[in-house]
N, C-alpha and C positions, 0 to 999 in steps of 0.2 A: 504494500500500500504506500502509497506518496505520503511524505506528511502531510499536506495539505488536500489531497485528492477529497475526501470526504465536506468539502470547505465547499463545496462548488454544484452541490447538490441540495443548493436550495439559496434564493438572491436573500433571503431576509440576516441582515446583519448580527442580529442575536443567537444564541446556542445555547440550549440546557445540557448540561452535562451532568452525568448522572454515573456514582461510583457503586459500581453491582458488584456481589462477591468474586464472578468469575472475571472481571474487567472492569468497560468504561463503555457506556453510551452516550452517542451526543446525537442530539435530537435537536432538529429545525421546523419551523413554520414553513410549510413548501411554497410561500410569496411574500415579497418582501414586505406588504401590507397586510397585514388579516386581523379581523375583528375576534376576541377570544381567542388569540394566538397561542392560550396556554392549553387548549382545549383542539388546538388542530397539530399537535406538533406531531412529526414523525420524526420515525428513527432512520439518522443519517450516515450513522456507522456503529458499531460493534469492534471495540477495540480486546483483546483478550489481555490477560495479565503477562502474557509474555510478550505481546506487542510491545504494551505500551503502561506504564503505572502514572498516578497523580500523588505531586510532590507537592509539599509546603516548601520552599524554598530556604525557609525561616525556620521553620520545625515549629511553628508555636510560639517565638519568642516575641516577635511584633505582632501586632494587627494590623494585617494588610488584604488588600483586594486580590493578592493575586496565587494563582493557583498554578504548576506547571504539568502538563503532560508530557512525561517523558518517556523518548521510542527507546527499543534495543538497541539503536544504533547511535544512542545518548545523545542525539538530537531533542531539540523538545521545542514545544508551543507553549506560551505563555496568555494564562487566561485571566481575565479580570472577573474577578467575583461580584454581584450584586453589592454585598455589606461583606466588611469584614467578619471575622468569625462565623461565617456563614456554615452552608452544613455541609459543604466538602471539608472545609476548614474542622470541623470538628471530627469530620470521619476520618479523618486524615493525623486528629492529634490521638485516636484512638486504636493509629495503626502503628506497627513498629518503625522505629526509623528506617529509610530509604538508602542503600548503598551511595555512597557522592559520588 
């Protein structure tokens, strides 16, 4: 998979990203406008745990907006969260720490 290939299947600028036990979903609105946007999203990839994991950067020590997915190939995309300590932020201070 491209890193960004999953990026292009769908024009609406937002992305729910969603941490499941076997991986990572990221789910878009399929137009860049839509009414109840949270209620038409679809799923726009299926990341596996060996693809690709979601990194606090930080581990918890700041509160920050940002989240990172990071591939096997220690490439990563950098996500901005709604609010800090959001709920990846928390699923994530609930996970062992990440190899650097």
């Amino acid at each position: 998979m491209r890193l960004l290939g999953w990026y292009s299947r769908s024009a609406h600028p937002e992305r729910l990203v969603v941490a499941v036990e076997d991986g990572i979903v990221l789910a878009a609105p399929p137009k860049r406008v839509s009414v109840g946007k949270g209620k038409h999203m679809r799923v726009v990839a299926r990341l596996s745990g060996s693809e690709a994991v979601l990194v606090d950067p930080f581990n918890g020590e700041f509160d920050t907006r940002i989240v990172l997915v990071r591939f096997r190939d220690r490439s990563w995309l950098r996500l901005g969260t709604v609010e800090p300590r959001g709920a990846l932020h928390r699923y994530l201070l609930r996970q062992p720490l990440a190899d650097s």
